[in-house]
PDB file of N, CA, C and O in Angstrom:
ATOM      1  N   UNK A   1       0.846  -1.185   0.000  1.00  0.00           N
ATOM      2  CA  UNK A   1       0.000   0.000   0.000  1.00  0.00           C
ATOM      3  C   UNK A   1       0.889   1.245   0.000  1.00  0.00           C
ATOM      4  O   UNK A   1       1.751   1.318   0.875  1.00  0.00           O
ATOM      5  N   UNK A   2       0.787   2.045  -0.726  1.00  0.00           N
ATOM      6  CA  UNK A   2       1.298   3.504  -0.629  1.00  0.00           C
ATOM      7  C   UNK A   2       0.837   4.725   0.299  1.00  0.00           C
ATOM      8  O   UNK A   2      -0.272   4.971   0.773  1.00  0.00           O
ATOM      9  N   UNK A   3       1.910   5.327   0.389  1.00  0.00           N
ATOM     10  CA  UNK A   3       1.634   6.051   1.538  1.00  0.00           C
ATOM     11  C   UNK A   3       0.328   7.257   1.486  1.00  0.00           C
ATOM     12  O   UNK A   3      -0.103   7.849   2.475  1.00  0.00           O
ATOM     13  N   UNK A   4      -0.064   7.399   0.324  1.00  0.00           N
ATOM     14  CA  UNK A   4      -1.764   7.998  -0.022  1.00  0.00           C
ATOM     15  C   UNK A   4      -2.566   6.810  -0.635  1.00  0.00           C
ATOM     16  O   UNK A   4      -2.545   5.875  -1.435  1.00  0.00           O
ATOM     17  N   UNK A   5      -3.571   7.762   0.658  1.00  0.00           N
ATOM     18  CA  UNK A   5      -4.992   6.590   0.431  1.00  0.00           C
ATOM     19  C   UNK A   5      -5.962   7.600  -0.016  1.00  0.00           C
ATOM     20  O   UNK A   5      -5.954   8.736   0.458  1.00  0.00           O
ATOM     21  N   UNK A   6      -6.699   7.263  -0.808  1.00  0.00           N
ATOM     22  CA  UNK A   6      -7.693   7.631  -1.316  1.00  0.00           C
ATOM     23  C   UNK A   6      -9.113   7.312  -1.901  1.00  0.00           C
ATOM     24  O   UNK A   6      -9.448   6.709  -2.921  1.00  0.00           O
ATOM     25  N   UNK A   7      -9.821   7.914  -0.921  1.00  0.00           N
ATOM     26  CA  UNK A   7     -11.411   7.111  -0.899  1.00  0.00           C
ATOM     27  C   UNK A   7     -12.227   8.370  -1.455  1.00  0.00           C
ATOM     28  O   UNK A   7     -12.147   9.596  -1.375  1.00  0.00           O
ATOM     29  N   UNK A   8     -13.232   7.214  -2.193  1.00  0.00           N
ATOM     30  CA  UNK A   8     -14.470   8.026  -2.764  1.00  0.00           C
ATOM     31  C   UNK A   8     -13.839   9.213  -4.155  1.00  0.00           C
ATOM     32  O   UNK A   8     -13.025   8.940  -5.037  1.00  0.00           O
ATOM     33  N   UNK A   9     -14.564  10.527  -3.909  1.00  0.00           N
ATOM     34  CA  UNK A   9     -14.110  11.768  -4.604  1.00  0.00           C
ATOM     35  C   UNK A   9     -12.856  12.312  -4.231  1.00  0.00           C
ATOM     36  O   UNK A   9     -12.412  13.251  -4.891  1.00  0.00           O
ATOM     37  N   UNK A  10     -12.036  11.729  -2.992  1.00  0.00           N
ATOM     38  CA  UNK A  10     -11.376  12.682  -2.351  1.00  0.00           C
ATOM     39  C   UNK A  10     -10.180  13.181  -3.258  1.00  0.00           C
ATOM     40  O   UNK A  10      -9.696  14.313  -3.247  1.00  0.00           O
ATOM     41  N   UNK A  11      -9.744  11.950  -4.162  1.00  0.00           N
ATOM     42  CA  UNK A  11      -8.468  12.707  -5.221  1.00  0.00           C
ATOM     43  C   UNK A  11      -8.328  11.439  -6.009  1.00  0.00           C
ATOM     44  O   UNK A  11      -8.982  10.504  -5.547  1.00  0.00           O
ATOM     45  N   UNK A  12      -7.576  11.167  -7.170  1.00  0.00           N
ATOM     46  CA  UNK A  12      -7.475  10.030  -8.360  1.00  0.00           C
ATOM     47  C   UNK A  12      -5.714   9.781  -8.096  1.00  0.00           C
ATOM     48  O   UNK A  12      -5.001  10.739  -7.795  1.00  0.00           O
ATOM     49  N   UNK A  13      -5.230   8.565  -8.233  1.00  0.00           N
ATOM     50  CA  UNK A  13      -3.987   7.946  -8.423  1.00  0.00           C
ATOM     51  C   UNK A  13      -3.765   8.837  -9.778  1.00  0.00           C
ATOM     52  O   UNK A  13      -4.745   9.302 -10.360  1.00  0.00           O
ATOM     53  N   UNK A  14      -2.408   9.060 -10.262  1.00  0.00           N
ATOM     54  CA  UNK A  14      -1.608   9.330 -11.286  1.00  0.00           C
ATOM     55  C   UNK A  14      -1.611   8.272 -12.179  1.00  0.00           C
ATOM     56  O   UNK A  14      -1.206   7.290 -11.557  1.00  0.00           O
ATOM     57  N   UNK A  15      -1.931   7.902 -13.626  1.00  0.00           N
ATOM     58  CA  UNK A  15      -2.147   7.332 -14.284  1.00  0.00           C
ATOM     59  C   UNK A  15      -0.899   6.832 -14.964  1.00  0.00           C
ATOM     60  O   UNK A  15      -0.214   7.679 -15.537  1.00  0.00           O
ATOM     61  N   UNK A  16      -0.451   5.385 -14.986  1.00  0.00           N
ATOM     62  CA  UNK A  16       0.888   4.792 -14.415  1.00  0.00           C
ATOM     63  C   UNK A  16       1.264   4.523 -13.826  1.00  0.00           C
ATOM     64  O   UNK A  16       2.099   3.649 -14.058  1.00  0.00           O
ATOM     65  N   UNK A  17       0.999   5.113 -12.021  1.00  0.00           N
ATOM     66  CA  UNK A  17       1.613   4.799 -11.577  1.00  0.00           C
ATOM     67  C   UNK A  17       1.568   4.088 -10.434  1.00  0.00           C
ATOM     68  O   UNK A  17       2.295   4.326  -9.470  1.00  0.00           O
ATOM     69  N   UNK A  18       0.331   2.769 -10.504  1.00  0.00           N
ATOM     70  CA  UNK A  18      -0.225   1.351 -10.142  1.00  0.00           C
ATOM     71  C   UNK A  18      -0.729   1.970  -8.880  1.00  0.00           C
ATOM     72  O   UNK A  18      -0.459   1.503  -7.774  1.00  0.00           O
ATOM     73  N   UNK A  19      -1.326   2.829  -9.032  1.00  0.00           N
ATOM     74  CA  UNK A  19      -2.364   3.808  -7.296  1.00  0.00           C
ATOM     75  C   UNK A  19      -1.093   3.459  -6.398  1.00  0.00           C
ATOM     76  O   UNK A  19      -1.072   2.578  -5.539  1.00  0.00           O
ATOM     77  N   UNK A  20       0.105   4.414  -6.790  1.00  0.00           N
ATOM     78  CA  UNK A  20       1.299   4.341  -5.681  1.00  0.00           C
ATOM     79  C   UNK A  20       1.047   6.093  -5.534  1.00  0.00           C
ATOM     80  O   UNK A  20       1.208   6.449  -4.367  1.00  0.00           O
ATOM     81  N   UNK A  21       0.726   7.118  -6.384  1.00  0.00           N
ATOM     82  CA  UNK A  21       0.982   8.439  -6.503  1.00  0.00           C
ATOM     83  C   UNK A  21       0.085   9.169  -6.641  1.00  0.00           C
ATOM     84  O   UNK A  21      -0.531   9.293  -7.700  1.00  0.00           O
ATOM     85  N   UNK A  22      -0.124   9.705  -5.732  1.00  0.00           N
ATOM     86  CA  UNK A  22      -1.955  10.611  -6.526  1.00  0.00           C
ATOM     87  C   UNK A  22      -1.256  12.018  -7.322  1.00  0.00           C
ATOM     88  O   UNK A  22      -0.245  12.709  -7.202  1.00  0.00           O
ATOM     89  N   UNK A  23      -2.592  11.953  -8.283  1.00  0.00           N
ATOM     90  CA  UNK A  23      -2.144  12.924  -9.254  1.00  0.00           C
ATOM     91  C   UNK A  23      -1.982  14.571  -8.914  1.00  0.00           C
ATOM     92  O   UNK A  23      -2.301  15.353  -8.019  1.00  0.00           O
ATOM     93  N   UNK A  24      -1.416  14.584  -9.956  1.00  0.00           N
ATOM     94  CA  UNK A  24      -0.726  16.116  -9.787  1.00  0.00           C
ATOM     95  C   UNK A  24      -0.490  17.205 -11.232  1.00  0.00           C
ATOM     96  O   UNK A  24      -0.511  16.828 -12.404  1.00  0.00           O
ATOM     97  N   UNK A  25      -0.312  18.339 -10.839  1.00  0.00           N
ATOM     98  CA  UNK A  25      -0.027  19.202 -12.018  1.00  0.00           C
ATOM     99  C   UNK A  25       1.403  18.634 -12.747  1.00  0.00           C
ATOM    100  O   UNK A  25       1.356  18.633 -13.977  1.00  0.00           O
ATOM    101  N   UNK A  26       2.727  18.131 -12.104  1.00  0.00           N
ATOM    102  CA  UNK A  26       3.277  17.578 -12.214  1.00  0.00           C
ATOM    103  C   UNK A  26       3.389  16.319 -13.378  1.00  0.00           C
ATOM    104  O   UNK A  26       4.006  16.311 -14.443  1.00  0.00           O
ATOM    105  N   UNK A  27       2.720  15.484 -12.875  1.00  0.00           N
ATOM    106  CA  UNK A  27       2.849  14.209 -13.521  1.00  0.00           C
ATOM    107  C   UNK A  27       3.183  13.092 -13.192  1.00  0.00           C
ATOM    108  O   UNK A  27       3.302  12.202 -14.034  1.00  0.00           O
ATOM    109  N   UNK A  28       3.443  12.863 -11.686  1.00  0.00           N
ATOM    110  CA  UNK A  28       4.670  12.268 -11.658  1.00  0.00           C
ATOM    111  C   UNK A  28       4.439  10.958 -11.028  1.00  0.00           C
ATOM    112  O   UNK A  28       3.840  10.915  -9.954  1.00  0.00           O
ATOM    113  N   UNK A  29       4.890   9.813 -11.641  1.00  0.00           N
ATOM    114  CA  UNK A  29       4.086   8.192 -11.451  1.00  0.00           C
ATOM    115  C   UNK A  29       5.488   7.820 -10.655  1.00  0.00           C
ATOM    116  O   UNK A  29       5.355   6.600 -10.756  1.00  0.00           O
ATOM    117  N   UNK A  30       6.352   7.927 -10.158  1.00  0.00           N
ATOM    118  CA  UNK A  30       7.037   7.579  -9.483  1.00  0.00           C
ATOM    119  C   UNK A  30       7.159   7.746  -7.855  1.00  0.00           C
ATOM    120  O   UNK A  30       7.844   8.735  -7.597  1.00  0.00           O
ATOM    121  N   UNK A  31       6.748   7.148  -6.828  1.00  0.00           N
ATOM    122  CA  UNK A  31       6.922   7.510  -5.599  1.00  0.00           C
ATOM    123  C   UNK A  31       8.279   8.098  -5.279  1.00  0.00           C
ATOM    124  O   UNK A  31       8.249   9.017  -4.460  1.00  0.00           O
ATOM    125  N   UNK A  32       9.550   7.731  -5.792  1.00  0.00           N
ATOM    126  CA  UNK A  32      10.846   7.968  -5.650  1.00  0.00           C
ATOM    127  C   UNK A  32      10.896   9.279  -5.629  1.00  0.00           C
ATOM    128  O   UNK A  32      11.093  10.069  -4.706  1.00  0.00           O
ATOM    129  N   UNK A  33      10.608   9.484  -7.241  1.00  0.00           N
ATOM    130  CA  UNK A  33      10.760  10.851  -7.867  1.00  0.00           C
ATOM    131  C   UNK A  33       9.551  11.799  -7.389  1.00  0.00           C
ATOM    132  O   UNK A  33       9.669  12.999  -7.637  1.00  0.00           O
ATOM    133  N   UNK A  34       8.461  11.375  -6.759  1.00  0.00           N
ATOM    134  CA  UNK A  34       7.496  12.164  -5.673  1.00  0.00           C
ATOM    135  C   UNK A  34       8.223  12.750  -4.680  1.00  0.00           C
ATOM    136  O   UNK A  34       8.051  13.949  -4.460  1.00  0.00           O
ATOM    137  N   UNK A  35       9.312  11.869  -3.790  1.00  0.00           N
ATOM    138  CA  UNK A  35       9.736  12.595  -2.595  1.00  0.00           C
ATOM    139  C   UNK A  35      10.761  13.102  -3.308  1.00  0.00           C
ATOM    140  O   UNK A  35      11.183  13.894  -2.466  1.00  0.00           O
ATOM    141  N   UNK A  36      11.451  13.228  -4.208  1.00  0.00           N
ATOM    142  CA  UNK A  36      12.763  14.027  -4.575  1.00  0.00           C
ATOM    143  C   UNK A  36      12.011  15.303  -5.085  1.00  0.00           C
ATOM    144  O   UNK A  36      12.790  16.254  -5.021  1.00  0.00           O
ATOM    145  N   UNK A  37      10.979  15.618  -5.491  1.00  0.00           N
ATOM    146  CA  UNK A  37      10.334  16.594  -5.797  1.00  0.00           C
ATOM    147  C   UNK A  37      10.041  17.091  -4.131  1.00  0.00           C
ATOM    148  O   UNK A  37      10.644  18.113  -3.803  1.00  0.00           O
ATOM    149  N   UNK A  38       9.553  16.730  -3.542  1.00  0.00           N
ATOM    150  CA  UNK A  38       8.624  17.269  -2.594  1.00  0.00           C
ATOM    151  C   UNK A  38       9.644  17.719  -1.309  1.00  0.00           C
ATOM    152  O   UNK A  38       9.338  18.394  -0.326  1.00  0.00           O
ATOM    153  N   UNK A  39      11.105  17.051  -1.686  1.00  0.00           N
ATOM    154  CA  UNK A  39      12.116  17.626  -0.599  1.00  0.00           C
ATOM    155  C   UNK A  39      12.623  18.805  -1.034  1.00  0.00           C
ATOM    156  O   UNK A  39      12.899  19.660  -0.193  1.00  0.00           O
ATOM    157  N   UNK A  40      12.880  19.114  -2.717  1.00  0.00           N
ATOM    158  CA  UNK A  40      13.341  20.171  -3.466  1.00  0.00           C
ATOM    159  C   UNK A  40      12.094  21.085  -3.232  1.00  0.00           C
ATOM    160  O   UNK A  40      12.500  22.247  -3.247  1.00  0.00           O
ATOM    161  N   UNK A  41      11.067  21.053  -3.072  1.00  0.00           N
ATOM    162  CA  UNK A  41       9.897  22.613  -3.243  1.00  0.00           C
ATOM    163  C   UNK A  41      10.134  22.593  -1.423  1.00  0.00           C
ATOM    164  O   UNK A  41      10.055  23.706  -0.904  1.00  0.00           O
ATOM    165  N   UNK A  42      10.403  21.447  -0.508  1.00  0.00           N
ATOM    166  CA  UNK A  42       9.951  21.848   0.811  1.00  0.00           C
ATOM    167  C   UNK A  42      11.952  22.862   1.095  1.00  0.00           C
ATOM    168  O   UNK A  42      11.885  23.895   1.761  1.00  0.00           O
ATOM    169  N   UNK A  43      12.811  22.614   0.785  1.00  0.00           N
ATOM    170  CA  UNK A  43      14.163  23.134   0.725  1.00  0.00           C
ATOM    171  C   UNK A  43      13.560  24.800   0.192  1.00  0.00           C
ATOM    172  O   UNK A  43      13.845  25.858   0.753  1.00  0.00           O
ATOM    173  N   UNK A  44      12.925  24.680  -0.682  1.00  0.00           N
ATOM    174  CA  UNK A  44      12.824  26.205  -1.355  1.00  0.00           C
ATOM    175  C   UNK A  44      11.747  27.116  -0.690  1.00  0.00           C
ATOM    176  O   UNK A  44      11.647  28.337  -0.818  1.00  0.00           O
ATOM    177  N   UNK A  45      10.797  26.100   0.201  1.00  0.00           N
ATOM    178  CA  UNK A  45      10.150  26.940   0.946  1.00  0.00           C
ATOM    179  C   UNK A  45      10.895  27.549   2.438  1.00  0.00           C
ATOM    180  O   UNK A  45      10.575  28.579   3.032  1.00  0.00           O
ATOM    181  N   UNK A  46      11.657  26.855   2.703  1.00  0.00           N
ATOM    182  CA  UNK A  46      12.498  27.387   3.830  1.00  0.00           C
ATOM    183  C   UNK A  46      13.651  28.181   3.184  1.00  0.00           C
ATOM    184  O   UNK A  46      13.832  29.207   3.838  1.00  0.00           O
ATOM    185  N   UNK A  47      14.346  28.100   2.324  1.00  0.00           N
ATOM    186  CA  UNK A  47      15.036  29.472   1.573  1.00  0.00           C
ATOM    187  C   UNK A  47      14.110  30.718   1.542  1.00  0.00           C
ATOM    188  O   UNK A  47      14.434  31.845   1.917  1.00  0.00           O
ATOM    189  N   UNK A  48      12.995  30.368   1.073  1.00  0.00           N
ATOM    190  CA  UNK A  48      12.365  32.051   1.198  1.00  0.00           C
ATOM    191  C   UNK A  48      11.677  32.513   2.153  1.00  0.00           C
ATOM    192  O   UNK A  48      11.121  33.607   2.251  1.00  0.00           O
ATOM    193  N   UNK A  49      11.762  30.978   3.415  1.00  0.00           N
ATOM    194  CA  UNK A  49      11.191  31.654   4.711  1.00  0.00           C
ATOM    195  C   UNK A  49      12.139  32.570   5.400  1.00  0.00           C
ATOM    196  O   UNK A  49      11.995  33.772   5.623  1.00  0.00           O
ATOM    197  N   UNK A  50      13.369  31.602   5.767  1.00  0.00           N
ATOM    198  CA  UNK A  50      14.128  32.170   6.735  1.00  0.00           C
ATOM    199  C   UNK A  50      15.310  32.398   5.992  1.00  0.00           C
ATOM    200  O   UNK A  50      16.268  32.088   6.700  1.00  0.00           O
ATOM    201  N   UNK A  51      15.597  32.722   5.102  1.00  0.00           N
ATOM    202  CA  UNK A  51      16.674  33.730   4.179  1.00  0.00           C
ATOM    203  C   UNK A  51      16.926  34.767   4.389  1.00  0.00           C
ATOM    204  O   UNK A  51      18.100  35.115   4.257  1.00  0.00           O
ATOM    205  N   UNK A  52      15.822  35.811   4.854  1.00  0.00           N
ATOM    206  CA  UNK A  52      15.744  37.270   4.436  1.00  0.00           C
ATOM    207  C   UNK A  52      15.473  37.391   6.322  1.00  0.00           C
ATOM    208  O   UNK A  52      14.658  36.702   6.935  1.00  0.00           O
ATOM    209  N   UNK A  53      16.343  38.387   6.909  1.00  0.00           N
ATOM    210  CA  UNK A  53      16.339  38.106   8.258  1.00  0.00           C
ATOM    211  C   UNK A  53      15.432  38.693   8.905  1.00  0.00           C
ATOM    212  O   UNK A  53      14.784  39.726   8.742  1.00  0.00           O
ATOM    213  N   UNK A  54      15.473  37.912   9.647  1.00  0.00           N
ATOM    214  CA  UNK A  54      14.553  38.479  11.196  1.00  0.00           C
ATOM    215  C   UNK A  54      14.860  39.813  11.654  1.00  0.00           C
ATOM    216  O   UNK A  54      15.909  40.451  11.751  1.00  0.00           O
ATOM    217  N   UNK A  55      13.256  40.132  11.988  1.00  0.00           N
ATOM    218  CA  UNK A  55      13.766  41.773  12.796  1.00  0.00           C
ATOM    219  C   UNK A  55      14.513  41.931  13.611  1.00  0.00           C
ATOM    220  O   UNK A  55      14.631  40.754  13.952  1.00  0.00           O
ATOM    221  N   UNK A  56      15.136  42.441  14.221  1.00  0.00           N
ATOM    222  CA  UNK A  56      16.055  42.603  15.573  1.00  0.00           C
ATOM    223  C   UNK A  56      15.340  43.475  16.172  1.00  0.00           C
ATOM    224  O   UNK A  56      16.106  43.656  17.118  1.00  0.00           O
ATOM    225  N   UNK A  57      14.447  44.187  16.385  1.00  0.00           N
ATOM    226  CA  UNK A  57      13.378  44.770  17.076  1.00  0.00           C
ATOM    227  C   UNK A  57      12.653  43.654  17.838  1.00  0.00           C
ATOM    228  O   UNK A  57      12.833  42.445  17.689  1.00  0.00           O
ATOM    229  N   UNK A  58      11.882  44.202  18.601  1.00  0.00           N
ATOM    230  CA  UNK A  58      10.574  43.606  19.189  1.00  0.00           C
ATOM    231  C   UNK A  58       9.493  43.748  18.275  1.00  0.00           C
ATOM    232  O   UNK A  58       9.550  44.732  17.537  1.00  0.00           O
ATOM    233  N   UNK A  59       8.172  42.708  18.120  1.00  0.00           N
ATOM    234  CA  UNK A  59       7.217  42.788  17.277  1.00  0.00           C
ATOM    235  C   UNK A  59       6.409  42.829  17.990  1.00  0.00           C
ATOM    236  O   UNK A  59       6.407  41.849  18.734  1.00  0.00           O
ATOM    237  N   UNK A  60       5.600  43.562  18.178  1.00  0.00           N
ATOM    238  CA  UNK A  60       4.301  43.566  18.792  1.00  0.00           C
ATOM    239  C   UNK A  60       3.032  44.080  18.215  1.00  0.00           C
ATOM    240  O   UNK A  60       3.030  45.131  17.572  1.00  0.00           O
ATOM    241  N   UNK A  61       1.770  43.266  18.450  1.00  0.00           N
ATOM    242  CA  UNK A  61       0.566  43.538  17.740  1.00  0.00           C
ATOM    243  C   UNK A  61      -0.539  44.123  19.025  1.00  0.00           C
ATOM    244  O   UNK A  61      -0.753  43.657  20.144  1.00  0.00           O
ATOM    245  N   UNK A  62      -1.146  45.405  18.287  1.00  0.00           N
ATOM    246  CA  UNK A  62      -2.159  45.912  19.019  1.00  0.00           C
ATOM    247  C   UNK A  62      -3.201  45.117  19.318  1.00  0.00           C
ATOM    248  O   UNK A  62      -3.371  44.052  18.724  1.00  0.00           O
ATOM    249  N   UNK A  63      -3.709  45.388  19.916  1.00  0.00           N
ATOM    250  CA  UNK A  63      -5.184  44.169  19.890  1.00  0.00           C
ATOM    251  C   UNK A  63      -6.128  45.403  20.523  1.00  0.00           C
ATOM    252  O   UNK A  63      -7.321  45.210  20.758  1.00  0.00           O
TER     253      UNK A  63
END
């Protein structure tokens, strides 16, 4: 069994890729090449989180 399950409407397997991969804008029927994708966009979301620095002030919100 692969690590997405999918019941009813909730989403469709990737076509190829034996209901191991649910589909995507991508394409991508490989579980392998699923997590080598999904470590490269999660790497690039932390480059443009914590890249650009932190305030050195205090932040504070009115309420």
């Amino acid at each position: 069994m692969s690590r997405d399950y999918v019941c009813g409407s909730e989403g469709q397997y990737e076509k190829g890729s034996g209901e191991q991969v649910l589909a995507s804008k991508l394409g991508i029927v490989n579980s392998d090449e699923r997590e080598g994708a999904e470590l490269l966009l999660l790497e690039q979301l932390y480059q443009d989180i914590f890249e650009e620095p932190f305030p050195l002030q205090q932040i504070s919100v009115s309420l």
